[in-house]
TORVEX-917228 format. One record per residue (C-alpha): residue number from 1; residue in three letters; x, y negated, z negated. Coordinates in nm, 4 decimals. Example, Ala and Ser with C-alpha at 12.3 -4.5 7.8 and 13.67 -1.06 7.14 Angstrom:
<node><k>1</k><r>Ala</r><xx>1.2300</xx><yy>0.4500</yy><zz>-0.7800</zz></node>
<node><k>2</k><r>Ser</r><xx>1.3670</xx><yy>0.1060</yy><zz>-0.7140</zz></node>
//
This chain:
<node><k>1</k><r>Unk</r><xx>0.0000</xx><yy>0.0000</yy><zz>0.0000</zz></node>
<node><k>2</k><r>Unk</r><xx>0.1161</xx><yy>-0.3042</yy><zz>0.0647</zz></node>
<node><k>3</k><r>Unk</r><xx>0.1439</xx><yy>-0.6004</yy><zz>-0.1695</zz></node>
<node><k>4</k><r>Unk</r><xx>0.1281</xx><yy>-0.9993</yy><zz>-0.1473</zz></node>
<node><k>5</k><r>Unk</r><xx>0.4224</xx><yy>-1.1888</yy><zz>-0.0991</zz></node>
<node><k>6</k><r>Unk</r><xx>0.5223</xx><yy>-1.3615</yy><zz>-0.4066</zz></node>
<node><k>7</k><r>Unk</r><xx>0.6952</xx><yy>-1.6821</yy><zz>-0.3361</zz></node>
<node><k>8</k><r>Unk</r><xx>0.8685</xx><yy>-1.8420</yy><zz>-0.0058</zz></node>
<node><k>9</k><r>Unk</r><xx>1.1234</xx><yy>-1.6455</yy><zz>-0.0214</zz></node>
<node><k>10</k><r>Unk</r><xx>0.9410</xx><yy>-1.3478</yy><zz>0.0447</zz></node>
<node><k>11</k><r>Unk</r><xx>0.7785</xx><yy>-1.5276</yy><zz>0.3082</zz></node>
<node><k>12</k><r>Unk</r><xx>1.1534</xx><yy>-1.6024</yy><zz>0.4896</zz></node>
<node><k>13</k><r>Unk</r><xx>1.2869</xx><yy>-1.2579</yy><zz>0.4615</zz></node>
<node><k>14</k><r>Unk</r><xx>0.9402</xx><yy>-1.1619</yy><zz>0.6668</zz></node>
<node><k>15</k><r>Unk</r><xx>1.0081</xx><yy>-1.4336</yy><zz>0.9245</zz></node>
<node><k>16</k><r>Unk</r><xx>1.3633</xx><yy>-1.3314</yy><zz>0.9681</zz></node>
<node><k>17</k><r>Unk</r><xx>1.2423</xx><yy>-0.9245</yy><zz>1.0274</zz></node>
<node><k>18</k><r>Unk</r><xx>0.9887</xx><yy>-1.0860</yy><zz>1.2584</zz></node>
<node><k>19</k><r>Unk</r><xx>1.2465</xx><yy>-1.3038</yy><zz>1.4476</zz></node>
<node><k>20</k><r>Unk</r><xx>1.5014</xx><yy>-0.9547</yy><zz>1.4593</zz></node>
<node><k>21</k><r>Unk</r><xx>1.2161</xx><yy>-0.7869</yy><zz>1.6394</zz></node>
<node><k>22</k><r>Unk</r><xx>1.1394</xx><yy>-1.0769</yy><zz>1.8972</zz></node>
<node><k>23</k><r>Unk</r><xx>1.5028</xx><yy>-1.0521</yy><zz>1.9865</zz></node>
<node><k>24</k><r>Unk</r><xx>1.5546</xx><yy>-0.6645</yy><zz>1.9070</zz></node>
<node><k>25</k><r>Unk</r><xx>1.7181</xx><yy>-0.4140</yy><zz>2.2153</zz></node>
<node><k>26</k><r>Unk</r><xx>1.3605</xx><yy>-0.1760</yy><zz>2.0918</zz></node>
<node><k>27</k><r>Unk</r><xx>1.1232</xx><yy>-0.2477</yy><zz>2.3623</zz></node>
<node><k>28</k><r>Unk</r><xx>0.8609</xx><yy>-0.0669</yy><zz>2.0969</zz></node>
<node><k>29</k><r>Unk</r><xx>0.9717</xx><yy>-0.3546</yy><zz>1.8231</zz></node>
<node><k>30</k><r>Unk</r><xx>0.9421</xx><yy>-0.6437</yy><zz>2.1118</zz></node>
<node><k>31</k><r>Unk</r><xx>0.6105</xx><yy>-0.5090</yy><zz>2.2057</zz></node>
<node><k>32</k><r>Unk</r><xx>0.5251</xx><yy>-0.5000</yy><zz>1.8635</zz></node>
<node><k>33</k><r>Unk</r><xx>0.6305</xx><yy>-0.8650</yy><zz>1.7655</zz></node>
<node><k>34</k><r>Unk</r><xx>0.4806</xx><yy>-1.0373</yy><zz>2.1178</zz></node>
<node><k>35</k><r>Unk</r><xx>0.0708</xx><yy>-0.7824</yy><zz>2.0144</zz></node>
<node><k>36</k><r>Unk</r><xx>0.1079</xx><yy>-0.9705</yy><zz>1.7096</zz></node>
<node><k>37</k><r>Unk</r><xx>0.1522</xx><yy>-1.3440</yy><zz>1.8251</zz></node>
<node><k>38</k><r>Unk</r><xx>-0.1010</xx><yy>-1.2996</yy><zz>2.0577</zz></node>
<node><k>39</k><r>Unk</r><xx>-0.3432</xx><yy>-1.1643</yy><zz>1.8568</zz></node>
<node><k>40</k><r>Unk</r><xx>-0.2828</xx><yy>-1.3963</yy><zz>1.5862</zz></node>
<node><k>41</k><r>Unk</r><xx>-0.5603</xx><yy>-1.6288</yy><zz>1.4374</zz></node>
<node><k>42</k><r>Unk</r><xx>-0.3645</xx><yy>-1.7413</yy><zz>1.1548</zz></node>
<node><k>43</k><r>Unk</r><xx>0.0070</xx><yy>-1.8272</yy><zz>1.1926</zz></node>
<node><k>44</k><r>Unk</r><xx>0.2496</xx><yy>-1.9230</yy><zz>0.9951</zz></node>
<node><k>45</k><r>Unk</r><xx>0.4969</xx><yy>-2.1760</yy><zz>1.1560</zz></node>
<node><k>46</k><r>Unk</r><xx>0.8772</xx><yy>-2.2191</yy><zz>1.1111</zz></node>
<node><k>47</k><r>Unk</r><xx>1.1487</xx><yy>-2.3399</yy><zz>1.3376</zz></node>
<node><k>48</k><r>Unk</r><xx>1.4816</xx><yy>-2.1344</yy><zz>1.5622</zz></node>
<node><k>49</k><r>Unk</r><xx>1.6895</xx><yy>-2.3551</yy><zz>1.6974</zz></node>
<node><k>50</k><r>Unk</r><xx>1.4688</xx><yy>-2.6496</yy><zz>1.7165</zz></node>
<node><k>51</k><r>Unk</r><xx>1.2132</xx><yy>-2.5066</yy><zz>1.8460</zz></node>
<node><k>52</k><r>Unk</r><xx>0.8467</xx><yy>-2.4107</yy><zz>1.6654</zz></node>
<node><k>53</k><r>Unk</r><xx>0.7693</xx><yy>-2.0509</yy><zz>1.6608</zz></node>
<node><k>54</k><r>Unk</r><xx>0.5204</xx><yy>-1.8584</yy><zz>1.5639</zz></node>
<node><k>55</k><r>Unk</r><xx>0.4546</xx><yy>-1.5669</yy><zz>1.3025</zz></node>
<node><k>56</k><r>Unk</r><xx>0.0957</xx><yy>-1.3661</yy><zz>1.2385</zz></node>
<node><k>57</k><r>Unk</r><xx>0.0321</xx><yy>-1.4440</yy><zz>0.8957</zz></node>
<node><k>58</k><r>Unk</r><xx>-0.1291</xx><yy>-1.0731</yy><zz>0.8574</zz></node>
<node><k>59</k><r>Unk</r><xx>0.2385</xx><yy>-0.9497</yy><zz>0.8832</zz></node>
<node><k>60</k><r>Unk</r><xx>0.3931</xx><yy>-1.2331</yy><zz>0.7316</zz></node>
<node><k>61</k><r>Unk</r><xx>0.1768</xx><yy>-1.2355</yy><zz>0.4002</zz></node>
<node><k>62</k><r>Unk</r><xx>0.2479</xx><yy>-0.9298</yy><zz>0.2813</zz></node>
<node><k>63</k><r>Unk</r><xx>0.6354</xx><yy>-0.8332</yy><zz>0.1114</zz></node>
<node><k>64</k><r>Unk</r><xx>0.9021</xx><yy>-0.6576</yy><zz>0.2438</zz></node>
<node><k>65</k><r>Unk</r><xx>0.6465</xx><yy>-0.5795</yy><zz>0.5661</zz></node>
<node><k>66</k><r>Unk</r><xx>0.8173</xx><yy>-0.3868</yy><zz>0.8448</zz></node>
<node><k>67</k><r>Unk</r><xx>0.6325</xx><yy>-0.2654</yy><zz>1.1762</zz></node>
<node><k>68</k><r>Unk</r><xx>0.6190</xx><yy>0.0691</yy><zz>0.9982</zz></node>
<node><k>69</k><r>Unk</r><xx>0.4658</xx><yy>-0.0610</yy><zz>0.6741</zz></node>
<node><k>70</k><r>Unk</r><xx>0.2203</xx><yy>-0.2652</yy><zz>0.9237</zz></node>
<node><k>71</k><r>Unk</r><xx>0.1129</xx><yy>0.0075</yy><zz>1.1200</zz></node>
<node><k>72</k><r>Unk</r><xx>0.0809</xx><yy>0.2771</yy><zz>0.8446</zz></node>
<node><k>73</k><r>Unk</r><xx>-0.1579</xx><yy>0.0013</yy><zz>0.6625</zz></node>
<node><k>74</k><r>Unk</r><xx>-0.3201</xx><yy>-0.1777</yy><zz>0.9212</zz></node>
<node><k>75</k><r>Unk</r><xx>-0.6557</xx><yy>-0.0235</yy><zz>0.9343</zz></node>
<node><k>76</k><r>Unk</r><xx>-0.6498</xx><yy>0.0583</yy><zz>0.5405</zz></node>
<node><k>77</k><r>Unk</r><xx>-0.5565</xx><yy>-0.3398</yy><zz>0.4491</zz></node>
<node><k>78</k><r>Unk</r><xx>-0.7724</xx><yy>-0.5247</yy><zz>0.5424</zz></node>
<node><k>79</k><r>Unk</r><xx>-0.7505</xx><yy>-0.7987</yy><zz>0.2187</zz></node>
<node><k>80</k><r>Unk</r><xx>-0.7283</xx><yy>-1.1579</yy><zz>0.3917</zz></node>
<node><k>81</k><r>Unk</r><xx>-0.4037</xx><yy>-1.2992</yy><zz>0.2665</zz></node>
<node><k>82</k><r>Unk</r><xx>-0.4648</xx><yy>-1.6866</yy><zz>0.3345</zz></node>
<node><k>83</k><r>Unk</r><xx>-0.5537</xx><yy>-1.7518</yy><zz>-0.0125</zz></node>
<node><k>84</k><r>Unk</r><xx>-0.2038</xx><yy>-1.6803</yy><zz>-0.1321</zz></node>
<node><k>85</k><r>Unk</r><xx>-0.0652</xx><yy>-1.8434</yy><zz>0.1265</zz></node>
<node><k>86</k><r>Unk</r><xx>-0.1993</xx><yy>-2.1183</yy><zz>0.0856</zz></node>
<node><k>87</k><r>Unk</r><xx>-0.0629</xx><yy>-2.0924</yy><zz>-0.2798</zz></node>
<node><k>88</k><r>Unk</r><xx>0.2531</xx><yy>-2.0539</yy><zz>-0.1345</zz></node>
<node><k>89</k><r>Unk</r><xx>0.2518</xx><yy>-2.3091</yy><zz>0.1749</zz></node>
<node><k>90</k><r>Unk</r><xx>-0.0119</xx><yy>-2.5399</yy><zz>0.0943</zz></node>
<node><k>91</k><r>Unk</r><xx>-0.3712</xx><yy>-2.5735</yy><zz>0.2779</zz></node>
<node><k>92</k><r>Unk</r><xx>-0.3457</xx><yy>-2.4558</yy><zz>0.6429</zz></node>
<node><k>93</k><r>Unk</r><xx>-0.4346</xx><yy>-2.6443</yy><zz>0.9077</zz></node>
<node><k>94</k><r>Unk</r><xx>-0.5394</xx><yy>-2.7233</yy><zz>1.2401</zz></node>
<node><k>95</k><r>Unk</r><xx>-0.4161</xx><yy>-2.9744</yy><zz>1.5541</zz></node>
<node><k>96</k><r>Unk</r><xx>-0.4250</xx><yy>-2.9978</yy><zz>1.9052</zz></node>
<node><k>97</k><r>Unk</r><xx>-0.0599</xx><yy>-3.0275</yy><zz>1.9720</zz></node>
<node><k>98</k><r>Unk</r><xx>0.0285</xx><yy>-2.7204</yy><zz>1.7596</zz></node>
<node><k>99</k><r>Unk</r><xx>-0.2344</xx><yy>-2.5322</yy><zz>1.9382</zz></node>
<node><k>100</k><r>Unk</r><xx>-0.1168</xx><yy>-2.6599</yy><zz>2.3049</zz></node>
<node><k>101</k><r>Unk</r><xx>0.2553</xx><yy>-2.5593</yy><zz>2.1421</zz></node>
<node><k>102</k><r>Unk</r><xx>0.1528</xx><yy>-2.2025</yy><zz>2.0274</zz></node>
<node><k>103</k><r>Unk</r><xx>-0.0553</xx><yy>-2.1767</yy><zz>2.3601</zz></node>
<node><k>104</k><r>Unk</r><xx>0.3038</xx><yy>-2.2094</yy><zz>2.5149</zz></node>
<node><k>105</k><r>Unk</r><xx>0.4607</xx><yy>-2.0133</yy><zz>2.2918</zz></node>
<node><k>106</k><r>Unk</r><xx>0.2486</xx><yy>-1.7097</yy><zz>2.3781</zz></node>
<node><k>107</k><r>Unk</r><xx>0.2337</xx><yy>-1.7431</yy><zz>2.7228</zz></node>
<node><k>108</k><r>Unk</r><xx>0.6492</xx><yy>-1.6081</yy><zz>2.7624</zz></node>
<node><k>109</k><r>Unk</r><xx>0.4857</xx><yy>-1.2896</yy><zz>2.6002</zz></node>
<node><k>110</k><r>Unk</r><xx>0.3677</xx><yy>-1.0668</yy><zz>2.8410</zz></node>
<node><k>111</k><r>Unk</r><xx>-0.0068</xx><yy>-0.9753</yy><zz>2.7840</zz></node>
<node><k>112</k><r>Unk</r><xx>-0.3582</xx><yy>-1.1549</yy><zz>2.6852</zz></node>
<node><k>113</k><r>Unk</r><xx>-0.3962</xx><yy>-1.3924</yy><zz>2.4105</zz></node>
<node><k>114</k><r>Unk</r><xx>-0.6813</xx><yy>-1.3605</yy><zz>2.2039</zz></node>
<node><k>115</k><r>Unk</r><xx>-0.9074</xx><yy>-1.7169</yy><zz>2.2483</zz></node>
<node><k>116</k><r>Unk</r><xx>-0.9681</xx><yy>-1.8498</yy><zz>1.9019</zz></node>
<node><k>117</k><r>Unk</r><xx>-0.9406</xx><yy>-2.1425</yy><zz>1.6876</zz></node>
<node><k>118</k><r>Unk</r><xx>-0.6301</xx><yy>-2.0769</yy><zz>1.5097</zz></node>
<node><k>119</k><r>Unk</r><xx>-0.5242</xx><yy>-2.1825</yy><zz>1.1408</zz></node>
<node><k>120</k><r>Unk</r><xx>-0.1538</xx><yy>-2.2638</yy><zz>1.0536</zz></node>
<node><k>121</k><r>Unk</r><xx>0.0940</xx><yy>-2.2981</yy><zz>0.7929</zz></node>
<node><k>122</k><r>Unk</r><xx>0.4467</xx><yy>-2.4831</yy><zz>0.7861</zz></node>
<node><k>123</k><r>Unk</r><xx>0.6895</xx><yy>-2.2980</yy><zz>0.6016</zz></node>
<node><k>124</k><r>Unk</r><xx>0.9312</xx><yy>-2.5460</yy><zz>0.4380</zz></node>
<node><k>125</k><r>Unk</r><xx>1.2900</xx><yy>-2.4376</yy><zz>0.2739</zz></node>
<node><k>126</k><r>Unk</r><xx>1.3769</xx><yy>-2.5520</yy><zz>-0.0969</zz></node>
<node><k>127</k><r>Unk</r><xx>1.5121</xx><yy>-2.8623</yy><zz>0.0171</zz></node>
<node><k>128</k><r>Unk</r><xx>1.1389</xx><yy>-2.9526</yy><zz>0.1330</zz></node>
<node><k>129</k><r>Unk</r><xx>1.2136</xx><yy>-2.9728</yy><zz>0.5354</zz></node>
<node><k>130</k><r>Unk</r><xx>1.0898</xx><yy>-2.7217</yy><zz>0.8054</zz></node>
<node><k>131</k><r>Unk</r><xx>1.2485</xx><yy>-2.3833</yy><zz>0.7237</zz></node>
<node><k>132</k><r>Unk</r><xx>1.4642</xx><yy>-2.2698</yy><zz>1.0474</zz></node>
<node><k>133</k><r>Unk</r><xx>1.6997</xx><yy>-2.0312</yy><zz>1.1689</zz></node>
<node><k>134</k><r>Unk</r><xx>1.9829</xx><yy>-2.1635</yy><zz>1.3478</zz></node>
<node><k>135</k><r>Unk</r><xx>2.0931</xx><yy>-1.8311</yy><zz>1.5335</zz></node>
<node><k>136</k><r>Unk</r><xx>1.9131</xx><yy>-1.5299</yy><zz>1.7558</zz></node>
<node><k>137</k><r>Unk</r><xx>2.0469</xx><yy>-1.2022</yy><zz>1.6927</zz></node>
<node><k>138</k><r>Unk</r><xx>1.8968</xx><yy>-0.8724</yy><zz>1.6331</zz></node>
<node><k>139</k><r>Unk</r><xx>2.1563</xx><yy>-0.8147</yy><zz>1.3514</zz></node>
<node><k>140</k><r>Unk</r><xx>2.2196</xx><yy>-1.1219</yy><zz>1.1844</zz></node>
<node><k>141</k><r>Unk</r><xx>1.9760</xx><yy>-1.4313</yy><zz>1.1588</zz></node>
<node><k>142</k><r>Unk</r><xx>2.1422</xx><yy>-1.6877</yy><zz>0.9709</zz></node>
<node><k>143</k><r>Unk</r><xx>1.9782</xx><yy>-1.9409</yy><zz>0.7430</zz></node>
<node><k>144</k><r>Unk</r><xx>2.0773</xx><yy>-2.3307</yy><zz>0.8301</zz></node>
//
């Protein structure tokens, strides 16, 4: 079963397995990262190289989530974990430019994106500005 993250550090270590799998040599853990975004109604939103990407928060809210941990639990969890985000990241929200910018995003996936009116969170580092990751490797994603 899987559990709630805890704090935003939980949050990052998700964000950095989600980034390895964007970027992974797998095809099975790209697929797996691109269903996700593009299926995604609520995202969670932190920055690689200066650029906004985008995270499901139904992977990203729960701790120490994997694609195996995801997939063994997706049809038995079906708790909604905005509430503790929210906790965590403050209220979510909505804007056109985001949307138009995850819209993008999505579209260098191959496949469909589901049509809905999305909800987002910002994730923000200890120092209080946009949490990124300054580097793109399946191995290693550094911190800035």
């Amino acid at each position: 079963m899987l559990h709630f993250v805890e704090n935003v550090t939980d949050i990052i270590e998700n964000i950095k397995t989600m980034e390895s799998y964007l970027v992974s040599d797998i095809p099975e853990e790209v697929e797996f990262a691109h269903d996700l975004v593009k299926k995604g109604r609520s995202m969670v939103i932190y920055r690689v190289n200066g650029h906004n990407h985008f995270a499901p928060a139904r992977f990203i809210g729960f701790k120490k989530n994997s694609k195996s941990a995801f997939t063994e639990n997706e049809n038995r969890e079906t708790r909604d974990n905005g509430p503790i985000l929210q906790t965590l990241l403050g209220k979510a929200f909505t804007h056109a430019a985001i949307e138009k910018e995850f819209d993008d995003y999505a579209n260098t996936f191959k496949g469909h994106t589901l049509k809905s009116k999305r909800k987002y969170w910002r994730v923000r580092g200890e120092d209080n500005k946009y949490f990124e990751l300054m580097t793109l490797a399946a191995e290693e994603t550094a911190v800035a």
